[in-house]
C-alpha positions as CSV (number, residue, x, y, z in Angstrom):
1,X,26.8,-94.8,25.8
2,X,29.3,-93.4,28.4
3,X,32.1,-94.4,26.8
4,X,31.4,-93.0,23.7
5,X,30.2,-89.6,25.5
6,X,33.9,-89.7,26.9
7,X,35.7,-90.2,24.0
8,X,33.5,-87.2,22.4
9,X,34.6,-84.6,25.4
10,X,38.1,-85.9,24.7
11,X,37.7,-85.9,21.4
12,X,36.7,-81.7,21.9
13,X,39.3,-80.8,24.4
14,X,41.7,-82.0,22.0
15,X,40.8,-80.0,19.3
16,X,40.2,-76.9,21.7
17,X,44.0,-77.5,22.4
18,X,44.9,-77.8,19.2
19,X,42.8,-74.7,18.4
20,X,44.8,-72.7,21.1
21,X,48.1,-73.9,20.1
22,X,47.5,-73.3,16.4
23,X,46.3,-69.5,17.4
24,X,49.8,-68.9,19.8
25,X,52.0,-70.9,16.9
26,X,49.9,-68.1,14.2
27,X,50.9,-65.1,17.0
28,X,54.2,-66.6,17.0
29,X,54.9,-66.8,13.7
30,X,53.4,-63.0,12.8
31,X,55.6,-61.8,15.8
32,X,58.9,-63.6,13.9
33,X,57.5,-62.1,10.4
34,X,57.1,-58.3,12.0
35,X,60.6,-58.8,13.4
36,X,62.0,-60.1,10.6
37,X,60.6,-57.5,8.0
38,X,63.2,-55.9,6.1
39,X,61.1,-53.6,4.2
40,X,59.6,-51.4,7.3
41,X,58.8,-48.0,5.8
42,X,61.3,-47.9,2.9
43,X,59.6,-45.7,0.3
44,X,60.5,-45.5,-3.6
45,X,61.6,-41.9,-3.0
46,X,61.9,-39.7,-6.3
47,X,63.6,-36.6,-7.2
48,X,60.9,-34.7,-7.1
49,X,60.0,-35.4,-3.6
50,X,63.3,-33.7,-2.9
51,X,62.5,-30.8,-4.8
52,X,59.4,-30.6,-2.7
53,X,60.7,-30.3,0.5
54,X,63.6,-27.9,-0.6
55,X,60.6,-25.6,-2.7
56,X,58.8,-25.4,0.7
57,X,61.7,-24.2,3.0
58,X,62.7,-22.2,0.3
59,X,59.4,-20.6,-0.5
60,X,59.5,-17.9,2.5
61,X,62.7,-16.5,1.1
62,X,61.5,-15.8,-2.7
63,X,58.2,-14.6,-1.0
64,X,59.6,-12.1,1.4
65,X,62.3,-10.8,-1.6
66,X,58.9,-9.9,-3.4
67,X,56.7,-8.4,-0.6
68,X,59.7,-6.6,0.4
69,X,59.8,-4.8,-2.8
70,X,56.3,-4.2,-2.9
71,X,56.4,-3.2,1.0
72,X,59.0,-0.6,-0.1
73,X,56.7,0.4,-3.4
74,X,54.2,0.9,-1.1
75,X,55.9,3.1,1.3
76,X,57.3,5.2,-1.6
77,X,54.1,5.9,-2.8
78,X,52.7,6.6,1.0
79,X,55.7,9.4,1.3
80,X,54.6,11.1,-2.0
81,X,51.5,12.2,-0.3
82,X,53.2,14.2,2.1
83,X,56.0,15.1,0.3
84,X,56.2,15.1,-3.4
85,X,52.7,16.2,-4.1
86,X,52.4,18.9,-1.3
87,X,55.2,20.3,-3.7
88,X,53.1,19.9,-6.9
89,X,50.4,21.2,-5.5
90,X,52.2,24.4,-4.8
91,X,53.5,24.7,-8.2
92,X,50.0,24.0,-10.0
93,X,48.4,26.8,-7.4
94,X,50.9,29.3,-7.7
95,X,50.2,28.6,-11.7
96,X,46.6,29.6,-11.0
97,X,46.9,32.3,-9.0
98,X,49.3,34.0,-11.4
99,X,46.5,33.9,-14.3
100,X,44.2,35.3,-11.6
101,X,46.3,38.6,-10.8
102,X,47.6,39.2,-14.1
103,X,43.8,38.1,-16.0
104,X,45.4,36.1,-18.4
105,X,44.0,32.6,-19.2
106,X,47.3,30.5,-18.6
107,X,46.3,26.5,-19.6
108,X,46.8,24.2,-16.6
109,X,48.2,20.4,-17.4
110,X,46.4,17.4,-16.6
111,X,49.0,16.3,-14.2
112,X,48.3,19.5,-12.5
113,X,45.0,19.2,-12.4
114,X,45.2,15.8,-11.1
115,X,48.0,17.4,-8.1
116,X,44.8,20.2,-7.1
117,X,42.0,17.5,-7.5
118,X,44.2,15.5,-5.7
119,X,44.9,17.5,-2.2
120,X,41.3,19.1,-2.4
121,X,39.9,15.6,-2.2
122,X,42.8,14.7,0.8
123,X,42.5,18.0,2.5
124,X,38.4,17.8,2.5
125,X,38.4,14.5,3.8
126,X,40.8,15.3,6.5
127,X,38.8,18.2,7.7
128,X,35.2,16.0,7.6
129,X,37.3,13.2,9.7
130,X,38.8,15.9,12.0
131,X,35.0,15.3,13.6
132,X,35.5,12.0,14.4
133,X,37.0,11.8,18.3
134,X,39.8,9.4,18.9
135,X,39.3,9.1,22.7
136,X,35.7,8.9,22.8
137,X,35.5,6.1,20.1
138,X,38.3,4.3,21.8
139,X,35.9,3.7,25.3
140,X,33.2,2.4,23.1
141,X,35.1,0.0,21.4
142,X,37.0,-0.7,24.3
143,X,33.4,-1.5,26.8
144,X,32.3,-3.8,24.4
145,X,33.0,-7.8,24.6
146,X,35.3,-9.8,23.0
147,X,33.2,-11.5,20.8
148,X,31.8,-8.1,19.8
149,X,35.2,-7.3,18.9
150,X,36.2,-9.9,16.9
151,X,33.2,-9.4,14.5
152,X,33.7,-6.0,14.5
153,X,37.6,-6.1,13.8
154,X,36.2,-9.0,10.9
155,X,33.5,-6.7,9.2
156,X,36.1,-4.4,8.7
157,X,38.6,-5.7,7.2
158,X,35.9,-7.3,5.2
159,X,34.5,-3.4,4.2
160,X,38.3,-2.5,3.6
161,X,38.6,-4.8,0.5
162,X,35.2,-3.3,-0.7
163,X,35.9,0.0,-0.2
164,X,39.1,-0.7,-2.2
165,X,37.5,-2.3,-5.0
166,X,34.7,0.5,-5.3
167,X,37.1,3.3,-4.3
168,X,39.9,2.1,-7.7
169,X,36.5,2.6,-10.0
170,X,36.1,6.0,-8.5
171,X,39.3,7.3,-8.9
172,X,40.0,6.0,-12.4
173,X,37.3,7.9,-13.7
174,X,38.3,11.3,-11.3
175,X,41.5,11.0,-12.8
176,X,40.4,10.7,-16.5
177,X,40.8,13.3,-19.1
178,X,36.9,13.1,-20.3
179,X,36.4,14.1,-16.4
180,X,39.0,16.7,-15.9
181,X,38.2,18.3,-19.0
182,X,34.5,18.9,-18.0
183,X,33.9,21.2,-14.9
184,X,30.4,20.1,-13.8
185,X,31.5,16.7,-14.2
186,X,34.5,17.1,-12.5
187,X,32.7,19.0,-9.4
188,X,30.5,16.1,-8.8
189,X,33.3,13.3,-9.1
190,X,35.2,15.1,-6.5
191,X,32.1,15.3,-4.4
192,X,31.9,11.2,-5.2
193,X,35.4,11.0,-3.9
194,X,35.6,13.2,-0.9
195,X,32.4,11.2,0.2
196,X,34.3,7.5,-0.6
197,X,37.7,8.5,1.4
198,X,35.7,9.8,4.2
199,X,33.8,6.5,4.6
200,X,36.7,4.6,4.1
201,X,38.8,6.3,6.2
202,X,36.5,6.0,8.8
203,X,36.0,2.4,8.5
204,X,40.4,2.2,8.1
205,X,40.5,4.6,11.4
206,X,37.5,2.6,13.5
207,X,39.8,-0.8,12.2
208,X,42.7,0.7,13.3
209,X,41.4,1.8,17.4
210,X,40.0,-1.6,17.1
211,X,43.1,-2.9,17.1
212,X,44.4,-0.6,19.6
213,X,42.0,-1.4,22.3
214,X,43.3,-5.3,21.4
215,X,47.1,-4.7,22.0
216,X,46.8,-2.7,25.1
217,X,43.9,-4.8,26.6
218,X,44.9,-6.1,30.2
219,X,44.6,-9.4,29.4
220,X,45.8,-11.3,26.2
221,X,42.4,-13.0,25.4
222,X,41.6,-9.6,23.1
223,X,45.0,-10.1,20.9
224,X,44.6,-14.2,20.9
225,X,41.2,-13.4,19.0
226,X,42.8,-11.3,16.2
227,X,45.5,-13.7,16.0
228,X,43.3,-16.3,15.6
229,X,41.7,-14.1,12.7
230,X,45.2,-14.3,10.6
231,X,45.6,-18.1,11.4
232,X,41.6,-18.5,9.7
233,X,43.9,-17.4,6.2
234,X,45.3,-20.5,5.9
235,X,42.5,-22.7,6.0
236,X,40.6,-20.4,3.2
237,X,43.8,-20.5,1.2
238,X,46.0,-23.1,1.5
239,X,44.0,-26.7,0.2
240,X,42.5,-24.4,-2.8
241,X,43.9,-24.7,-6.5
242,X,45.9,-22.4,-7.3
243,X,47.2,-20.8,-11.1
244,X,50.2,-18.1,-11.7
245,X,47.6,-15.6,-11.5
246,X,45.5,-16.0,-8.9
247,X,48.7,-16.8,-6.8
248,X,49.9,-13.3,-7.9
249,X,47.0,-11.9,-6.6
250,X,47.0,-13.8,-3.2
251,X,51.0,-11.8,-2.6
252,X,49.5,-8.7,-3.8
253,X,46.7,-8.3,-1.6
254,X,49.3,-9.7,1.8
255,X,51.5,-7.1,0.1
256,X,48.3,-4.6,0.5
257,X,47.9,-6.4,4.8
258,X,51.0,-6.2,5.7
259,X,51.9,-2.7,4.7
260,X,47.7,-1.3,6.1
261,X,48.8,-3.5,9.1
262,X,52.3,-1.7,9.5
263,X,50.9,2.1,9.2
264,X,48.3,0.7,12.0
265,X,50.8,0.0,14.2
266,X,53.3,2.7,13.7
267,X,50.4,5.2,14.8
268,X,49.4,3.2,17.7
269,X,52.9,3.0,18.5
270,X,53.7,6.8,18.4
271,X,50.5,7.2,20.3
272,X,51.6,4.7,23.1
273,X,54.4,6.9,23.8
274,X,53.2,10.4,23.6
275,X,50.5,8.5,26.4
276,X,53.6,7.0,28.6
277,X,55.5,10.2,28.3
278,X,52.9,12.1,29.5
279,X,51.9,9.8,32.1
280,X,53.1,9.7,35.7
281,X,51.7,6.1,36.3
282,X,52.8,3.4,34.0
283,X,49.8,3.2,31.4
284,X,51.6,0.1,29.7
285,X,48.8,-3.1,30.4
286,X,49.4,-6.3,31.9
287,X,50.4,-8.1,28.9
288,X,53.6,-6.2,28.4
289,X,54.4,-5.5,31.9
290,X,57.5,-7.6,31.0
291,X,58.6,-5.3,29.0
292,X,60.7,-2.2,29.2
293,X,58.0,0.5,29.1
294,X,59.0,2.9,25.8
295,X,59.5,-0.4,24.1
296,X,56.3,-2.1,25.2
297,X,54.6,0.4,24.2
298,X,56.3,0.9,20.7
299,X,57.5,-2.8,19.5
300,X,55.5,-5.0,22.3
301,X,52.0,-5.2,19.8
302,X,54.2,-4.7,16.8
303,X,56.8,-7.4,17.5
304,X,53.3,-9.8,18.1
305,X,50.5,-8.7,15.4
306,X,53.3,-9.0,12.8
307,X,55.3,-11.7,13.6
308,X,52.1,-13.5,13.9
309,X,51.3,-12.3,10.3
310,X,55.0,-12.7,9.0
311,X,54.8,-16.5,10.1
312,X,51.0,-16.8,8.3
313,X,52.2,-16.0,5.0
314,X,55.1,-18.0,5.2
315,X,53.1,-21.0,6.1
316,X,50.3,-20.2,3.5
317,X,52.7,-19.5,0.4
318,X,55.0,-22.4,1.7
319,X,51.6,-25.0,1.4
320,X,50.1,-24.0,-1.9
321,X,53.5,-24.1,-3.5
322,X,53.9,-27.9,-1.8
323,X,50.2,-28.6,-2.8
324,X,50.2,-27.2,-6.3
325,X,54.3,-28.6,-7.0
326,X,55.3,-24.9,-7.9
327,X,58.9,-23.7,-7.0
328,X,60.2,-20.4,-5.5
329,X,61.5,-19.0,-9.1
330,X,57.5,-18.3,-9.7
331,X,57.7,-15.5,-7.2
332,X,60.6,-14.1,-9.2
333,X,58.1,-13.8,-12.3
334,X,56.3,-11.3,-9.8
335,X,59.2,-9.4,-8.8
336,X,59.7,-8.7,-12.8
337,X,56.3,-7.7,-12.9
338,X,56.8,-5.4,-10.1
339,X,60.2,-3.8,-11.4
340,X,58.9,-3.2,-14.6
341,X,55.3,-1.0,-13.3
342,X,57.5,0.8,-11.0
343,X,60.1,1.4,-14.3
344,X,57.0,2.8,-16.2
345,X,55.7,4.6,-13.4
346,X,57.9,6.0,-11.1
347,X,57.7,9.6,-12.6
348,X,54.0,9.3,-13.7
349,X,51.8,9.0,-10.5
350,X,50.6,6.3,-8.4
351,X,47.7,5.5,-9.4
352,X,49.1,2.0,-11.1
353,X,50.3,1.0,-7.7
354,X,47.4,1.2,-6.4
355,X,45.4,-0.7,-9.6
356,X,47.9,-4.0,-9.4
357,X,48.2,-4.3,-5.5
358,X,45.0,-2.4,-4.0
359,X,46.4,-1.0,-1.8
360,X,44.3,2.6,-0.5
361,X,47.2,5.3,-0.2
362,X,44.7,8.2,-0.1
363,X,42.3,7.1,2.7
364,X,45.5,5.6,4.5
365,X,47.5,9.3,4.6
366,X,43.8,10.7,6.0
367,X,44.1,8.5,8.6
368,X,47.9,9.2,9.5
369,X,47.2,12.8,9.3
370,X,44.3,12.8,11.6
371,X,46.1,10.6,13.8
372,X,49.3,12.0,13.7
373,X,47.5,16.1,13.8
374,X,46.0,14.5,17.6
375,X,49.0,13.2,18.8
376,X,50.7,16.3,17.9
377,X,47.9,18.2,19.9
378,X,48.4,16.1,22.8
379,X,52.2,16.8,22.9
380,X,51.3,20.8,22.8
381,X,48.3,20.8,25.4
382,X,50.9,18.7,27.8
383,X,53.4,21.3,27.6
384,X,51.5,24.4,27.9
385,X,53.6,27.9,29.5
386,X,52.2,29.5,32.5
387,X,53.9,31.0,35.2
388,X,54.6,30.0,38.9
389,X,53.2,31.5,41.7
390,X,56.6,32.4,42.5
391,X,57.3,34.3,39.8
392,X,54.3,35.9,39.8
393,X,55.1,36.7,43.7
394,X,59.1,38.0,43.0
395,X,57.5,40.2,39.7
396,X,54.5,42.5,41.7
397,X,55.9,41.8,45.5
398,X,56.8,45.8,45.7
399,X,53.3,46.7,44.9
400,X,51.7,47.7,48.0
401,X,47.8,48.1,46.3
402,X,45.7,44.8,45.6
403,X,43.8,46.5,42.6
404,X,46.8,47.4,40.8
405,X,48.6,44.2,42.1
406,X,46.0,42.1,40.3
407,X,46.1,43.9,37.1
408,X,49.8,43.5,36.8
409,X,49.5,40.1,37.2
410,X,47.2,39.4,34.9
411,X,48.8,41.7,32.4
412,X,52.4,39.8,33.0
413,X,50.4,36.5,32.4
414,X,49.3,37.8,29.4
415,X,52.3,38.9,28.2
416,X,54.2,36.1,28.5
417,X,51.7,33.8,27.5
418,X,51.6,35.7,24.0
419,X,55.6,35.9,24.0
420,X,55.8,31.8,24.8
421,X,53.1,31.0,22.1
422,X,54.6,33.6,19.3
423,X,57.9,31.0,20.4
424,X,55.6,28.3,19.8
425,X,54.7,29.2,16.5
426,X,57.8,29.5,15.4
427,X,59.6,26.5,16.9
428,X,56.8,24.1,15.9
429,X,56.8,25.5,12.5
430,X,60.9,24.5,12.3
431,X,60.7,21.6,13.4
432,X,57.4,20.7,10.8
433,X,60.3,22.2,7.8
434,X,62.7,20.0,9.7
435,X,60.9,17.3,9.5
436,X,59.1,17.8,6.3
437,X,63.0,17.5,4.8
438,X,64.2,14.9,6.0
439,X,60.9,13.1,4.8
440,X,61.6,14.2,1.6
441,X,65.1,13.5,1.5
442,X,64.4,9.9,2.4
443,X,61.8,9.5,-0.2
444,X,64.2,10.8,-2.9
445,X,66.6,8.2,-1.2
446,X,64.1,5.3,-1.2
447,X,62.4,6.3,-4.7
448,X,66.3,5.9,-6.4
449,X,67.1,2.8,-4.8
450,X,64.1,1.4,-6.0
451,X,64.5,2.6,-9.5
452,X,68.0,1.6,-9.5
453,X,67.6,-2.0,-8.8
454,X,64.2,-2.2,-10.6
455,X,66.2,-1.0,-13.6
456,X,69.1,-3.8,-12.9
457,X,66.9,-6.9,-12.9
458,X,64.8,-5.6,-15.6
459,X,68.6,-5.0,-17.5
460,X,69.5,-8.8,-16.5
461,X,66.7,-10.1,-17.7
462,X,66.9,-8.5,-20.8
463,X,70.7,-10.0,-21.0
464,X,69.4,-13.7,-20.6
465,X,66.8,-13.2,-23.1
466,X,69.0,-12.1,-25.5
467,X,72.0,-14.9,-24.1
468,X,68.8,-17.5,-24.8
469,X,67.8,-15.9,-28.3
470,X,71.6,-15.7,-30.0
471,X,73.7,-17.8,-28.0
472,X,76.6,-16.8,-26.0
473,X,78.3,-14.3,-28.6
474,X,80.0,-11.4,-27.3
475,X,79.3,-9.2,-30.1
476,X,75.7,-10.1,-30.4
477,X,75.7,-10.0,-25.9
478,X,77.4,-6.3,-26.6
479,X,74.9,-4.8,-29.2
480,X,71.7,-6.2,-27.1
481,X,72.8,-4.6,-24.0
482,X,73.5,-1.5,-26.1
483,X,70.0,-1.6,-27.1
484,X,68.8,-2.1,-23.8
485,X,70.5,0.6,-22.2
486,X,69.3,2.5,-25.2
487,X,65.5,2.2,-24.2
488,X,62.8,0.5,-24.9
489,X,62.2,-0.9,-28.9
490,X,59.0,-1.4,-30.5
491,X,58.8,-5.1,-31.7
492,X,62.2,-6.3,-30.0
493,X,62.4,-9.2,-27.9
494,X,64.5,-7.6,-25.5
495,X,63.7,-4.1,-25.0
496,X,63.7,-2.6,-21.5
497,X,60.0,-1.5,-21.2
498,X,57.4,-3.1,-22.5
499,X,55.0,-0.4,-22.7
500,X,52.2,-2.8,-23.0
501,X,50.7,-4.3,-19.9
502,X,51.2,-7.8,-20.6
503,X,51.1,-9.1,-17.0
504,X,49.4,-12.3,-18.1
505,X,51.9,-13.5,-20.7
506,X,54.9,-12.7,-18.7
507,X,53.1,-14.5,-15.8
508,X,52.3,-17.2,-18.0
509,X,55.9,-17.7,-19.5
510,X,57.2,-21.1,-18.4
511,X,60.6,-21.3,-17.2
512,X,62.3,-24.5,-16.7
513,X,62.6,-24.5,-13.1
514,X,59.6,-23.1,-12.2
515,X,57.6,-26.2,-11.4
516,X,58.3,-29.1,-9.9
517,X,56.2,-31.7,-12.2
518,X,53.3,-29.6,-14.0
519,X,50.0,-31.1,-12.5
520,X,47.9,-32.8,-15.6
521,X,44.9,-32.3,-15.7
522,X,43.4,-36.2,-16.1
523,X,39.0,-36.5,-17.2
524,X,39.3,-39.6,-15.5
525,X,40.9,-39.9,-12.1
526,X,41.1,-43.3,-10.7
527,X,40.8,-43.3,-7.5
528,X,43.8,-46.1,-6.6
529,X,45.7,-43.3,-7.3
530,X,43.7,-40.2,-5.6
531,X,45.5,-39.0,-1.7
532,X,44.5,-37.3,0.6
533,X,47.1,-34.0,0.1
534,X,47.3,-35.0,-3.3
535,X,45.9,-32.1,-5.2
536,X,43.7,-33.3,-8.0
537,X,40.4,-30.9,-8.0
538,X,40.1,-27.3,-7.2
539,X,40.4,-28.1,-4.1
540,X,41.6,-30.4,-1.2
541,X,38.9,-30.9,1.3
């Protein structure tokens, strides 16, 4: 028995042995195959994964061409207020007032009508809003928490894109013939509207000190929260499925942000300076005390909040085009789209710039004149006239009698205090002409340029169409572009203006290099074939 119990425990050390060996000779040999692998990561790359990764470095540039454009559209439109319909408004008025002296029944325009209902509804709710104190409203916002805040910066902007929605309804029917043609109608509308621009002006101006308090807070943990809001866009945006149209409306409304978000900042900017100027101690907070202090003040929160924002939309656009295999000539679709409303509508109002982007232009210029009307009474009260002691000393030093002493100072005071304010008047008055000018001038400057190259590219276009349509034949090249320049033609192919709106087919028109491979749309997705940022739902979770 013991010698068959020994040959057993040799018997199992051998084949532990053998066991261990094998496993080594096993790690051995995968070792020798990992080393030996020639294929390592060598991918079956296609063309089309090229095209991907040039579409999405050269996504930003096509994006930024077209909310440059719409940036400038905007603007144009923002000067109008203060420039171009101040003017209208002065010609419809001195219309009316003519009838009125001479009693005869003279028939006002539409447009004219519009230009009065216009400034009555901004002039009312810039006097309602003149209630609403900057400073005071600034140390609310600015004792409450951060947290606080950030949901209050968030509901906001979230009553913003209400407002705007509500406040496009309201004004399309102001604006309407059936409503301008009936007075009682007409009354109550503007009583609808003055009511809508002063609530969303106030929600725009509290939006706006909320942001002010962030960018001059003493610490950055204020500013990291609202940057953190802008980086929230891309997760809501970017793994979504996205068509021409709803990505036309994505640039419009970051057309619609970035422009709100630039006005915001040139105000708290001016303000930051009239407050440094007319400071003796540095009022400039921690966070930019690396700064110089005029330019802390005026690009430090700029240079941040819209870099920050610059760099979100580059990402977001750059991702949905990579996740939905579209290429940068899509965003050219939308500059065409943009050219041609600002062909048909640079000389007719603005109201279709603010339909296709949303972007509000009337409860924006409240909140630059209210802004702008206390920073200008800041500048005044700091430089108020009053004379020295010493003067006042030299002037009634050779009067011997108190009484009489007293009473010509006071009279002196007054009399140069009146003289200095009459020089007040007058100086602040040319320098509002001045200035009131030279914004004109540049909006005639800006409004051309932007016609001019909106009528170019629309002219282009036109020139391929008709290249595409008869083939490269000078003659039949020659007589198109005659017809373009020419103007538009009913039931061409390649008139200038379409005076029909469109938008969808043109947005819809396929264009060989527009798309990368077009994403089928498959009933049955197996899922050997389903990835994780492959996009082949509504959405990529």
């Amino acid at each position: 028995m013991s010698s068959i119990s020994r040959q057993n425990s040799r018997n199992r050390r051998k084949k532990e042995i053998n066991k261990q060996n094998g496993f080594i000779s096993n790690l051995w040999s995968y070792l020798q195959r990992e080393l030996s692998s020639s294929s390592g990561d060598i991918s079956d790359s296609s063309q089309s994964d090229l095209d991907q990764i040039v579409s999405f470095l050269l996504v930003p540039f096509s994006f930024e061409k077209v909310l440059s454009f719409g940036f400038l559209t905007c603007l144009d439109s923002f000067l109008y207020a203060f420039t171009i319909l101040p003017l209208r408004f002065t010609s419809a008025l001195s219309k009316l007032l003519r009838s009125y002296v001479t009693q005869k029944p003279i028939h006002l325009e539409q447009s004219q009508k519009v230009d009065l209902v216009k400034t009555a509804v901004l002039a009312g709710t810039v006097y309602l809003l003149s209630g609403l104190n900057a400073s005071i409203l600034y140390h609310k916002i600015r004792g409450q928490s951060a947290v606080k805040l950030y949901v209050m910066y968030n509901v906001l902007e979230i009553g913003d894109k209400l407002f705007c929605s509500l406040g496009q309804d309201i004004t399309q029917v102001l604006y309407s013939s059936n409503t301008l043609s009936k007075p009682l109608r007409l009354h109550f509308f503007v009583f609808i509207a003055i009511m809508y621009n002063l609530v969303h002006s106030a929600a725009l101006f509290c939006q706006m000190i909320t942001l002010n308090v962030a960018v001059n807070s003493y610490s950055n943990a204020l500013l990291t929260l609202l940057l953190s809001n802008q980086f929230s866009e891309i997760k809501s945006a970017v793994f979504k499925k996205f068509e021409r149209e709803n990505l036309f409306q994505l640039t419009c409304a970051d057309i619609s942000e970035r422009f709100q978000l630039w006005v915001m900042l040139v105000i708290i900017g001016h303000r930051n300076i009239v407050e440094v100027s007319s400071s003796s101690v540095g009022v400039i907070p921690q966070s930019w005390s690396g700064w110089n202090v005029i330019i802390g003040a005026l690009f430090g929160p700029a240079s941040v909040v819209l870099g920050s924002e610059v760099c979100v939309d580059w990402l977001k656009h750059s991702y949905i085009a990579k996740f939905n295999k579209l290429k940068p000539a899509v965003y050219s679709r939308f500059l065409d789209v943009f050219c041609k409303d600002h062909i048909r509508n640079a000389f007719s109002g603005q109201q279709n710039l603010t339909r296709r982007i949303g972007v509000p232009l009337l409860p924006l210029a409240c909140v630059f004149v209210k802004s702008t009307a206390q920073t200008a009474m800041l500048i005044m009260s700091s430089h108020r006239f009053s004379l020295s002691p010493s003067t006042v000393a030299a002037l009634t030093g050779s009067i011997s009698d108190p009484n009489i002493q007293n009473d010509t100072t006071h009279v002196l005071e007054y009399v140069a205090t009146s003289m200095v304010s009459t020089m007040e008047v007058v100086l602040y008055g040319a320098v509002i002409l001045a200035v009131f000018a030279i914004v004109v001038v540049a909006k005639l400057l800006l409004g051309s340029v932007l016609l001019e190259y909106s009528r170019r590219r629309i002219d282009l276009q036109d020139l391929r169409a008709a290249m595409a349509i008869h083939g490269p034949n000078k003659r039949d090249l020659d007589s198109s572009a005659d017809e373009t320049v020419s103007g538009p033609r009913k039931g061409g192919v390649w008139g200038l203006i379409d005076m029909s709106d469109g938008i969808e087919e043109d947005l819809n028109k396929l264009e060989p290099d527009e798309e990368v491979s077009p994403v089928k749309q498959k009933p049955n997705v197996q899922l050997q074939q389903v990835e994780r940022f492959s996009m082949v739902a509504k959405r990529i979770w």
